[in-house]
HTML snippet that shows the backbone in 3Dmol.js (N, CA, C, O; Angstrom):
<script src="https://3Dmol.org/build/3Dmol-min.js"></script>
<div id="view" style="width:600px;height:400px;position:relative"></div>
<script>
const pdb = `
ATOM      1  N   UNK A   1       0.847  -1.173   0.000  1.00  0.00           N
ATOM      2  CA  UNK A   1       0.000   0.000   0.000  1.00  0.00           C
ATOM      3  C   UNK A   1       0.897   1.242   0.000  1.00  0.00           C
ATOM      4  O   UNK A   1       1.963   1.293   0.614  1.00  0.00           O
ATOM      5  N   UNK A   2       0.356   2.296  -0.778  1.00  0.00           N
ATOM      6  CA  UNK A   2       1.588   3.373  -0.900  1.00  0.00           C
ATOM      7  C   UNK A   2       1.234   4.228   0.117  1.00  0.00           C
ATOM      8  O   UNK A   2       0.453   3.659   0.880  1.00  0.00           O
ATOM      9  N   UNK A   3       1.481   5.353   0.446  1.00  0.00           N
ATOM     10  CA  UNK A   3       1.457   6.148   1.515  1.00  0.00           C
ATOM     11  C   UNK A   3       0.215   7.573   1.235  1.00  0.00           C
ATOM     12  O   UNK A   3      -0.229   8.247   2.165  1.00  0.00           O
ATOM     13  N   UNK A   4      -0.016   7.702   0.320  1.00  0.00           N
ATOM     14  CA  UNK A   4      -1.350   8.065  -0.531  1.00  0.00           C
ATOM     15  C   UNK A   4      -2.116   7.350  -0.042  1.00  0.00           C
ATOM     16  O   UNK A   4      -2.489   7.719   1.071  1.00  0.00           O
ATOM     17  N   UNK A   5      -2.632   6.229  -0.492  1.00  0.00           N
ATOM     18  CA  UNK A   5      -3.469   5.027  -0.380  1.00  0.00           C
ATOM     19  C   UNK A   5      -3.654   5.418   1.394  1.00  0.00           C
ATOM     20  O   UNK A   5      -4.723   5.727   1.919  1.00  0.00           O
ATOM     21  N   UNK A   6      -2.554   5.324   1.975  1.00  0.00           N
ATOM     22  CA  UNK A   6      -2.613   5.069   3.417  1.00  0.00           C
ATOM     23  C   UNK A   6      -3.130   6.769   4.218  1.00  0.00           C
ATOM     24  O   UNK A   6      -4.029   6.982   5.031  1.00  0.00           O
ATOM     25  N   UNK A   7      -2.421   7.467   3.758  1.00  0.00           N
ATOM     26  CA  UNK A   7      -3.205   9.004   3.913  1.00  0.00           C
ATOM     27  C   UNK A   7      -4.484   9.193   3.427  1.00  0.00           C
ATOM     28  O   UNK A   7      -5.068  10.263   3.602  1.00  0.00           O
ATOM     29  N   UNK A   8      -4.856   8.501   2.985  1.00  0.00           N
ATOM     30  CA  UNK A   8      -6.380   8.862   2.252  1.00  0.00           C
ATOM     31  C   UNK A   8      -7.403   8.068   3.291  1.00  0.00           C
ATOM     32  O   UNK A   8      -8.297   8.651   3.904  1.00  0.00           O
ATOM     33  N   UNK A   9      -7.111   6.545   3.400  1.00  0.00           N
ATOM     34  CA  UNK A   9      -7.676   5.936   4.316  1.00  0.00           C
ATOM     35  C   UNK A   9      -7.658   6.381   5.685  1.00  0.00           C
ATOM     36  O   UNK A   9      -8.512   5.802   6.355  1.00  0.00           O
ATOM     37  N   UNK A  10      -6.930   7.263   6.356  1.00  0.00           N
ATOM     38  CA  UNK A  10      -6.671   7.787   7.947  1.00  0.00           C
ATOM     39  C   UNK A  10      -7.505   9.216   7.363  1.00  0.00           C
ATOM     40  O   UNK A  10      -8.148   9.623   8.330  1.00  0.00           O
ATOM     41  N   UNK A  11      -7.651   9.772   6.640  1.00  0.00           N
ATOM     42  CA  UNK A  11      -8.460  11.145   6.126  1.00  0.00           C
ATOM     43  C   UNK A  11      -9.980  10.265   6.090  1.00  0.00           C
ATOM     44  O   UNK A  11     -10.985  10.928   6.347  1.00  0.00           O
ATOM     45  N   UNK A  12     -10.112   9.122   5.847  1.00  0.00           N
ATOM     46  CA  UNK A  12     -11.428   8.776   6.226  1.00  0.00           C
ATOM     47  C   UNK A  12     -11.934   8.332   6.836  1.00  0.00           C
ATOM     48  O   UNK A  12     -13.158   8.404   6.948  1.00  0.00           O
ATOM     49  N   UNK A  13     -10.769   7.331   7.839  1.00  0.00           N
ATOM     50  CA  UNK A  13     -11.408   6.922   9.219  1.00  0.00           C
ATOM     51  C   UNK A  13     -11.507   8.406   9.767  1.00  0.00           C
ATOM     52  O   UNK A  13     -12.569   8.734   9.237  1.00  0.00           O
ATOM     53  N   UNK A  14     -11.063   9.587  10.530  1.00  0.00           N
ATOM     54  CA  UNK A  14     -10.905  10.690  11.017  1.00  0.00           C
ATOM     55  C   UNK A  14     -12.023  11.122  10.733  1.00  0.00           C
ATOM     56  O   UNK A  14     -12.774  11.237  11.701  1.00  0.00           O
ATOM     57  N   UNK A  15     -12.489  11.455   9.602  1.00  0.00           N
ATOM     58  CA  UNK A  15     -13.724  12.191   8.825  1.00  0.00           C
ATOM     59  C   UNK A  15     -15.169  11.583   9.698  1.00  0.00           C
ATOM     60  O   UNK A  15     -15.995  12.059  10.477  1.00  0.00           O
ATOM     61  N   UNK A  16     -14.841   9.936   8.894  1.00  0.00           N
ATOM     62  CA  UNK A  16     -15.987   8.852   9.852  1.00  0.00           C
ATOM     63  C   UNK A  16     -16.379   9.562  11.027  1.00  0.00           C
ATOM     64  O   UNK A  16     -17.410  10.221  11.165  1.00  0.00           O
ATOM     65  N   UNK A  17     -14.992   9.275  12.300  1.00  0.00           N
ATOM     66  CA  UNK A  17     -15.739  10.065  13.639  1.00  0.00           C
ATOM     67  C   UNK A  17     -15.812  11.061  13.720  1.00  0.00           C
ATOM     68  O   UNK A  17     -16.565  11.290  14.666  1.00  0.00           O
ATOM     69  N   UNK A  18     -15.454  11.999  13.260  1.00  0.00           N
ATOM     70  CA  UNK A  18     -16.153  13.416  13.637  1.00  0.00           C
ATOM     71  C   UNK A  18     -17.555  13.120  13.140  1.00  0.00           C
ATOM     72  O   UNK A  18     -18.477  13.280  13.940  1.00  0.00           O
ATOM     73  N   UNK A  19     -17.787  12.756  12.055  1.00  0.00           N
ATOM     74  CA  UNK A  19     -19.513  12.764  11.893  1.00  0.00           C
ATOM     75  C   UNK A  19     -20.087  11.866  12.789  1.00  0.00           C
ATOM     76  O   UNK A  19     -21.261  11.670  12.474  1.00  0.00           O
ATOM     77  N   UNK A  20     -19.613  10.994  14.158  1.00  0.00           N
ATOM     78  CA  UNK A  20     -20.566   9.851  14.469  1.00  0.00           C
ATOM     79  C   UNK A  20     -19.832  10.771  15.985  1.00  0.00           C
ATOM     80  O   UNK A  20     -19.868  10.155  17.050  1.00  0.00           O
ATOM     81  N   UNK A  21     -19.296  12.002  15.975  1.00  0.00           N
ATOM     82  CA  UNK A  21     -19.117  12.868  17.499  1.00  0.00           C
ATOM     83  C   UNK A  21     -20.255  13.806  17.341  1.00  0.00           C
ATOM     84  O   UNK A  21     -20.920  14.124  18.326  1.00  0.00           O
ATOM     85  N   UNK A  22     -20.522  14.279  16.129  1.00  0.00           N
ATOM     86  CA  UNK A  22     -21.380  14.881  15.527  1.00  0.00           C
ATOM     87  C   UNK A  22     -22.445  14.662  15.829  1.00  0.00           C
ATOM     88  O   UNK A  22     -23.165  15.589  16.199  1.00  0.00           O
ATOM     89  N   UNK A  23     -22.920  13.331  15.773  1.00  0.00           N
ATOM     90  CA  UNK A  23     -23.991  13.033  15.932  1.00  0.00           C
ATOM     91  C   UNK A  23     -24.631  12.918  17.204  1.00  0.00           C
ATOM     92  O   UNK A  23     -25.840  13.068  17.382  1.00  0.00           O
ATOM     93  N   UNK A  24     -23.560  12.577  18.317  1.00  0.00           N
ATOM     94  CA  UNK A  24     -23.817  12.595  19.398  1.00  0.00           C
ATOM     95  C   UNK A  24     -24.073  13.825  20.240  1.00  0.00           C
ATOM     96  O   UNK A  24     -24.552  13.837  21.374  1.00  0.00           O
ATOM     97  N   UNK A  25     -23.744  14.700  19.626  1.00  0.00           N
ATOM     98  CA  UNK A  25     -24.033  15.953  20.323  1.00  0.00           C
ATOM     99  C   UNK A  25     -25.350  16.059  21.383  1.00  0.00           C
ATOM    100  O   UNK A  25     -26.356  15.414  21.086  1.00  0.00           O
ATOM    101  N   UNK A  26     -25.342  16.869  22.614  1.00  0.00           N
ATOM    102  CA  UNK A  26     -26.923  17.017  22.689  1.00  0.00           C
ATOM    103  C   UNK A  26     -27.281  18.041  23.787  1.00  0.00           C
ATOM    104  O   UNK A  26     -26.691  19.121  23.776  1.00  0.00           O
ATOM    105  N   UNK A  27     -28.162  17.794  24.690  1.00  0.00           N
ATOM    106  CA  UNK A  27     -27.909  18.898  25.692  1.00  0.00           C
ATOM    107  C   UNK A  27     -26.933  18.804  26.417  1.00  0.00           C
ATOM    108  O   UNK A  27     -26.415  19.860  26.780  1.00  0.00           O
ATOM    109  N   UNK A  28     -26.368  17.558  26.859  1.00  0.00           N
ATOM    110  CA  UNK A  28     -25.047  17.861  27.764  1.00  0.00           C
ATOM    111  C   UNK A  28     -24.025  18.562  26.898  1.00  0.00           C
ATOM    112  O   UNK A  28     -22.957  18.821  27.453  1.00  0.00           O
ATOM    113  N   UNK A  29     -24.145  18.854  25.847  1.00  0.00           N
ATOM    114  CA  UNK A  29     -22.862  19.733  24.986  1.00  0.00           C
ATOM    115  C   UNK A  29     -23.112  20.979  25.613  1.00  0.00           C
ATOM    116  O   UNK A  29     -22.345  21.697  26.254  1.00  0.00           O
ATOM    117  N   UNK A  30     -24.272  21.115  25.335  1.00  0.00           N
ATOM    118  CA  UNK A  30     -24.960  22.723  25.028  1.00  0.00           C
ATOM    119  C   UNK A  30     -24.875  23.265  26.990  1.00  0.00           C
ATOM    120  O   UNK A  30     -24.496  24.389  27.321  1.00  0.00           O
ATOM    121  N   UNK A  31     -25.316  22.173  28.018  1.00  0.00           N
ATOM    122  CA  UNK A  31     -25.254  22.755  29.058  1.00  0.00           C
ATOM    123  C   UNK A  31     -23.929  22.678  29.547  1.00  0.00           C
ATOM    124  O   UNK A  31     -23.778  23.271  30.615  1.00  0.00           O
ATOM    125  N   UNK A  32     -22.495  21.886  28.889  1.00  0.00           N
ATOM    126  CA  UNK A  32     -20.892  22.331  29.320  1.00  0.00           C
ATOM    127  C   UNK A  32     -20.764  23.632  28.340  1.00  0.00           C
ATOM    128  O   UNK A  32     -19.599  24.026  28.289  1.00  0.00           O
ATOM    129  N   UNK A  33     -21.427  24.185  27.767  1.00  0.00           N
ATOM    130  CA  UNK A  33     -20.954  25.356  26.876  1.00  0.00           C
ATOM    131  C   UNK A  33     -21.077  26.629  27.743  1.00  0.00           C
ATOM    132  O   UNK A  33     -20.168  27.401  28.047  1.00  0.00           O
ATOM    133  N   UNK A  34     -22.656  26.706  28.151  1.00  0.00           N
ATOM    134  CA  UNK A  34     -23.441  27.527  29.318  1.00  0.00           C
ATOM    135  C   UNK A  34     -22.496  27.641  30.399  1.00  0.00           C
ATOM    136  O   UNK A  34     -22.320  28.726  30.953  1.00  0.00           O
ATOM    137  N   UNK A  35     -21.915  26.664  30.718  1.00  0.00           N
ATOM    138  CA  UNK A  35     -21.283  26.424  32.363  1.00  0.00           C
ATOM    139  C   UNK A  35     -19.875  27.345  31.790  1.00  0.00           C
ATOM    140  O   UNK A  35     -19.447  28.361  32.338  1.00  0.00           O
ATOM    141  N   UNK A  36     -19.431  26.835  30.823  1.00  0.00           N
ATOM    142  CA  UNK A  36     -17.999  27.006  30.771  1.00  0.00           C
ATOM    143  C   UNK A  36     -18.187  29.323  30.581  1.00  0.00           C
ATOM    144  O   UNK A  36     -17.487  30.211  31.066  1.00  0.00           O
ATOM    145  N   UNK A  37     -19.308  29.381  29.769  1.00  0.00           N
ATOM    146  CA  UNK A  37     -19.723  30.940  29.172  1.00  0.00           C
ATOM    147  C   UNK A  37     -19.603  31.548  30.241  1.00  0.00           C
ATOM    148  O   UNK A  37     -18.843  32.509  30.364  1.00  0.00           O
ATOM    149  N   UNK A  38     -20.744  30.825  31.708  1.00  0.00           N
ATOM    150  CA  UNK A  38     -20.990  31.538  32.601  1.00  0.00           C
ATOM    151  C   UNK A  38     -19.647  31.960  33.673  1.00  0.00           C
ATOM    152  O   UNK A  38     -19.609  32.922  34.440  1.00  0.00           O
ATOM    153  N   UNK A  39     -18.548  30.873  33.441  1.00  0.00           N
ATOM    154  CA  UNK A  39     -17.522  31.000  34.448  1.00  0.00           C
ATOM    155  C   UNK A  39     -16.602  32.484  34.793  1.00  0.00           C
ATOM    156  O   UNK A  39     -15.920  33.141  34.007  1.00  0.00           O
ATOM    157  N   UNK A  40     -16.805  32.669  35.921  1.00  0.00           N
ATOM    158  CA  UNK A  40     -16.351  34.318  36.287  1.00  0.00           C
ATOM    159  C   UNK A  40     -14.798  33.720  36.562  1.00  0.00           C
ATOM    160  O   UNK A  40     -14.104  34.455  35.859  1.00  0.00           O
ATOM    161  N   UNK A  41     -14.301  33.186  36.933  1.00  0.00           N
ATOM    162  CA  UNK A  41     -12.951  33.062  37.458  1.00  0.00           C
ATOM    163  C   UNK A  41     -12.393  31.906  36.640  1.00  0.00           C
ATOM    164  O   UNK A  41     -13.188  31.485  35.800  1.00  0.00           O
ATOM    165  N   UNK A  42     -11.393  31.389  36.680  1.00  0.00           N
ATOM    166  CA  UNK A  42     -10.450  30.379  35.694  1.00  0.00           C
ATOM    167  C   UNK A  42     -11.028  29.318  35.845  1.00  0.00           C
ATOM    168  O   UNK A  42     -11.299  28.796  36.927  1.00  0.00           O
ATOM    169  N   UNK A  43     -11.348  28.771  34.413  1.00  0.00           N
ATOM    170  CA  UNK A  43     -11.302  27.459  34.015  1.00  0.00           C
ATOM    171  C   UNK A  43     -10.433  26.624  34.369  1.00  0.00           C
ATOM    172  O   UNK A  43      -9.334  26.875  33.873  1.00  0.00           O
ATOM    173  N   UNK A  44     -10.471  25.300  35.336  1.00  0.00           N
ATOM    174  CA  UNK A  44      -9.595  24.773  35.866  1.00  0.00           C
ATOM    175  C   UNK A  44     -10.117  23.448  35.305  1.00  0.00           C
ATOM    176  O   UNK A  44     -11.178  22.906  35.613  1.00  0.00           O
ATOM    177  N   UNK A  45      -8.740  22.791  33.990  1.00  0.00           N
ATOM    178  CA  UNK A  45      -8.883  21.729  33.440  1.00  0.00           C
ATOM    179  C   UNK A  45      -8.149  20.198  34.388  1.00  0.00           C
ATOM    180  O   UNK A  45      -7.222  20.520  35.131  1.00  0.00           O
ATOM    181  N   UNK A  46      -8.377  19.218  34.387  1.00  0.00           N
ATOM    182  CA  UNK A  46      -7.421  18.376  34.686  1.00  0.00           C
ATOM    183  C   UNK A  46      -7.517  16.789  33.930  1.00  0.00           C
ATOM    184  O   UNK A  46      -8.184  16.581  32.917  1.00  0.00           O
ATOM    185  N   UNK A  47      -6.931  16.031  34.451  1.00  0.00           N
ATOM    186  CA  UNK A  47      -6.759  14.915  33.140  1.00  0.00           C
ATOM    187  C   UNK A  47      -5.383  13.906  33.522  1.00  0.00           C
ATOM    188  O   UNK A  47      -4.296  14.458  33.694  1.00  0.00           O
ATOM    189  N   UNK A  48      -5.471  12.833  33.607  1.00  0.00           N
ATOM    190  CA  UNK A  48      -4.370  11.848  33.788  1.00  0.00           C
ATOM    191  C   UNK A  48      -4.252  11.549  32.818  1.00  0.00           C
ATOM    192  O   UNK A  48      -5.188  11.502  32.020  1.00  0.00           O
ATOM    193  N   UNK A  49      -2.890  11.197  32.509  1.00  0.00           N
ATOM    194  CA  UNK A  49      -2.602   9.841  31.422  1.00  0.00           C
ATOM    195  C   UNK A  49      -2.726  10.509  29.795  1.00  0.00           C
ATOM    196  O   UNK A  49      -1.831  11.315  29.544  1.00  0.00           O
ATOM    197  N   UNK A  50      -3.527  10.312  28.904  1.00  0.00           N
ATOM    198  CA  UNK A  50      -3.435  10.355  27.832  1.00  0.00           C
ATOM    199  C   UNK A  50      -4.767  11.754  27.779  1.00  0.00           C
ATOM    200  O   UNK A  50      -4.501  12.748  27.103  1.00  0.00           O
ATOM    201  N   UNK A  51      -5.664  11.709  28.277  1.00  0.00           N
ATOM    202  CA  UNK A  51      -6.725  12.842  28.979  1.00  0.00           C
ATOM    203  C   UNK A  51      -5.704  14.071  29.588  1.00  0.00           C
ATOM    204  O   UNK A  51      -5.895  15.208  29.156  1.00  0.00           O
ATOM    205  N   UNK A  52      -4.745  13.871  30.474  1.00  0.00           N
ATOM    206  CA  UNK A  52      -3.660  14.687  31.095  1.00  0.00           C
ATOM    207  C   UNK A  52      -3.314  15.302  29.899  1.00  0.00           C
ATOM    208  O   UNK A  52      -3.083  16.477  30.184  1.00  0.00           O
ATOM    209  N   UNK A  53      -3.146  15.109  28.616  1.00  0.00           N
ATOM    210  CA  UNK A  53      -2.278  15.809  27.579  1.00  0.00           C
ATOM    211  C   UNK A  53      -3.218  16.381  26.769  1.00  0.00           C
ATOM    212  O   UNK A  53      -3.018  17.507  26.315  1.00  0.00           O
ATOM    213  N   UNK A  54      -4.169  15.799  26.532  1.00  0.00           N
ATOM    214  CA  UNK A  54      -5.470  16.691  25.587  1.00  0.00           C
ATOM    215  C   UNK A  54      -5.888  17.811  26.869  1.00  0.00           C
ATOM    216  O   UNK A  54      -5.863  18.985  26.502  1.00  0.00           O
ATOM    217  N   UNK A  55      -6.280  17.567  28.375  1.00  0.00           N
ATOM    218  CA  UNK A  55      -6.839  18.732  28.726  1.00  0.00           C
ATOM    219  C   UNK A  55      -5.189  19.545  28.880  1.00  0.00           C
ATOM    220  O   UNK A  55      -5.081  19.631  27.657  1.00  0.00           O
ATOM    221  N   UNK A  56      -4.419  19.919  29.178  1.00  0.00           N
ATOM    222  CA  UNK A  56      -3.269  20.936  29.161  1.00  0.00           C
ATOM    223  C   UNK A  56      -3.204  21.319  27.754  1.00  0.00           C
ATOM    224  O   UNK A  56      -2.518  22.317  27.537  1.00  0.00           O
ATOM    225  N   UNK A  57      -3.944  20.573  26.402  1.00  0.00           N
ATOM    226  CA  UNK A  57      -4.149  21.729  25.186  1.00  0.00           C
ATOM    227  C   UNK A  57      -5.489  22.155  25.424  1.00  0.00           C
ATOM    228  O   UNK A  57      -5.441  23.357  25.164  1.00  0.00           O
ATOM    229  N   UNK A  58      -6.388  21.944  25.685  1.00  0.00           N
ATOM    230  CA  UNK A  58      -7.303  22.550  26.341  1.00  0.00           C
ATOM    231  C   UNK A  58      -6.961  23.839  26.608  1.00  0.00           C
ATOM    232  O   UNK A  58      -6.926  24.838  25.889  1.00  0.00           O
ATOM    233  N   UNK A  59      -6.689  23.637  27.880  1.00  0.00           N
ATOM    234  CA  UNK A  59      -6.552  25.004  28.938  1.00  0.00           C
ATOM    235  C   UNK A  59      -5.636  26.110  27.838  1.00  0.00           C
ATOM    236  O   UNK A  59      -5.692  27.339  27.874  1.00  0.00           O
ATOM    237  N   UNK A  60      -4.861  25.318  26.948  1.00  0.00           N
ATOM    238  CA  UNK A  60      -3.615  26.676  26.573  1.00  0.00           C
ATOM    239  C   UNK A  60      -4.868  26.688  25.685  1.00  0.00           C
ATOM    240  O   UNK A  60      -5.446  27.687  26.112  1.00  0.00           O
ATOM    241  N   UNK A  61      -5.638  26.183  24.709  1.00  0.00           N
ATOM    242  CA  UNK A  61      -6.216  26.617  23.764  1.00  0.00           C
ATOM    243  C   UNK A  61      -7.841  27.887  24.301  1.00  0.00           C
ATOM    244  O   UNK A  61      -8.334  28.871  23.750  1.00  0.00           O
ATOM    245  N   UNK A  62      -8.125  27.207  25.470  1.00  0.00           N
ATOM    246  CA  UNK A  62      -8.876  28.775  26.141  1.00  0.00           C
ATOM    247  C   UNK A  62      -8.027  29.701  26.521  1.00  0.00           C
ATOM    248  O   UNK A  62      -8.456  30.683  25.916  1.00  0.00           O
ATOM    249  N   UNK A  63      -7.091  30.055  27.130  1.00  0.00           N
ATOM    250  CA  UNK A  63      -6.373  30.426  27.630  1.00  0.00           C
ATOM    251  C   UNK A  63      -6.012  31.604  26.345  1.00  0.00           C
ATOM    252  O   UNK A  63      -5.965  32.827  26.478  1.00  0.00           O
ATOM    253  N   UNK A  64      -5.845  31.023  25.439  1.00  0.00           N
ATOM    254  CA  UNK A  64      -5.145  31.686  24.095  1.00  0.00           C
ATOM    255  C   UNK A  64      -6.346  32.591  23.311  1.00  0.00           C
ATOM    256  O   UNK A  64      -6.262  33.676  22.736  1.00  0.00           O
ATOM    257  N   UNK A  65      -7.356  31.798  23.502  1.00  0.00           N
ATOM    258  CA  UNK A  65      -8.824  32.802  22.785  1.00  0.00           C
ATOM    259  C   UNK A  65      -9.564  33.600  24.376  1.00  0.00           C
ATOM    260  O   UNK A  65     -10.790  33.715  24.390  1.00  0.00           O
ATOM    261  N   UNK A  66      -8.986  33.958  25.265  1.00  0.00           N
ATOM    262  CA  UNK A  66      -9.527  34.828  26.302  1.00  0.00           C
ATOM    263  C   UNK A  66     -10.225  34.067  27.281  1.00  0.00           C
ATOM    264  O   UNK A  66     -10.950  34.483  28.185  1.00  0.00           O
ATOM    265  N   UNK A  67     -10.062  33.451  27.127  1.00  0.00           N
ATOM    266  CA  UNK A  67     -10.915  32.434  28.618  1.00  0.00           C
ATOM    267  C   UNK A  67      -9.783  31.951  30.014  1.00  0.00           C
ATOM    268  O   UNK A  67      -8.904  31.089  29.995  1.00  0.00           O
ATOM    269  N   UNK A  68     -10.049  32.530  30.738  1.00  0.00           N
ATOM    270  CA  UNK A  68      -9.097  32.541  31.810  1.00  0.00           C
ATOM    271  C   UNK A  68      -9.066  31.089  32.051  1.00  0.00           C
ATOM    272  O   UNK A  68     -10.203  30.634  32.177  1.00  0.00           O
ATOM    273  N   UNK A  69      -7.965  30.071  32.171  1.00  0.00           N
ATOM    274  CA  UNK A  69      -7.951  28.515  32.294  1.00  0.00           C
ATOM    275  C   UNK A  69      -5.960  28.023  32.536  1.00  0.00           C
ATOM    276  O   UNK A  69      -4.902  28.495  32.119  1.00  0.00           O
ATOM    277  N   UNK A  70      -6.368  26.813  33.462  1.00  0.00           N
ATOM    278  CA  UNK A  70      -4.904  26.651  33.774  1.00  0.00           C
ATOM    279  C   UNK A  70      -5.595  24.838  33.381  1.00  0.00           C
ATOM    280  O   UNK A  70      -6.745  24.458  33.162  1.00  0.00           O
ATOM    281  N   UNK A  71      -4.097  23.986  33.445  1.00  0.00           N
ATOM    282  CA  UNK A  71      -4.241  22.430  33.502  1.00  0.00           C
ATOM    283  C   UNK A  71      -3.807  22.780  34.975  1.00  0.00           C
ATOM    284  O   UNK A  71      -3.087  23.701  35.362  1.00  0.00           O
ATOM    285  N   UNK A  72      -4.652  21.466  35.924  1.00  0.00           N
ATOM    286  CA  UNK A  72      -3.865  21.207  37.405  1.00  0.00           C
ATOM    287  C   UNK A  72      -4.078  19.766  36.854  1.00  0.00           C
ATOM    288  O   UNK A  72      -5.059  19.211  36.359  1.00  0.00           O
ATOM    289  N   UNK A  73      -2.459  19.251  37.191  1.00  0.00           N
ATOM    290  CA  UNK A  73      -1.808  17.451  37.646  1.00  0.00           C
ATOM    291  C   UNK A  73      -2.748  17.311  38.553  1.00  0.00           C
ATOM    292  O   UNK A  73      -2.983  18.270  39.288  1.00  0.00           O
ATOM    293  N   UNK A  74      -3.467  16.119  38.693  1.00  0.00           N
ATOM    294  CA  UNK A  74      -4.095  15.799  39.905  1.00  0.00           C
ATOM    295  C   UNK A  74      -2.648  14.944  40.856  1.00  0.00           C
ATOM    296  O   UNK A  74      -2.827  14.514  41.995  1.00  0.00           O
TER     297      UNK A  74
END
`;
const viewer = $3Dmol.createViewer("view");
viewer.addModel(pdb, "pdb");
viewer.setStyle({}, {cartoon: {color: "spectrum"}});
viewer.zoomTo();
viewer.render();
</script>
């Protein structure tokens, strides 16, 4: 398999789940959106393990569009 072939297939598994995250959407999206809008003081993310590294881009990625937010290590 060439590396085309193989980039094309990971461009469509990827694609796949976002439309089946998509789908799942619902009010619990919409009421962490509310919570997170309403927050007066810092967003405080946290996360072990492989969760530990997506929320610390988290926090820098609010952090970076105006949303006051730190990662805490548990």
């Amino acid at each position: 398999m060439d590396l085309i072939k193989i980039a094309q297939e990971t461009f469509h598994t990827e694609a796949d789940a976002l439309y089946k995250a998509a789908e799942r959407l619902d009010q619990n999206f919409l009421d962490a959106i509310s919570l997170i809008l309403q927050t007066k003081g810092k967003l405080i993310i946290t996360g072990v393990g492989k969760s530990g590294l997506v929320g610390a881009k988290m926090a820098a990625t609010f952090a970076s569009t105006g949303t006051s937010s730190f990662f805490l290590h548990p």
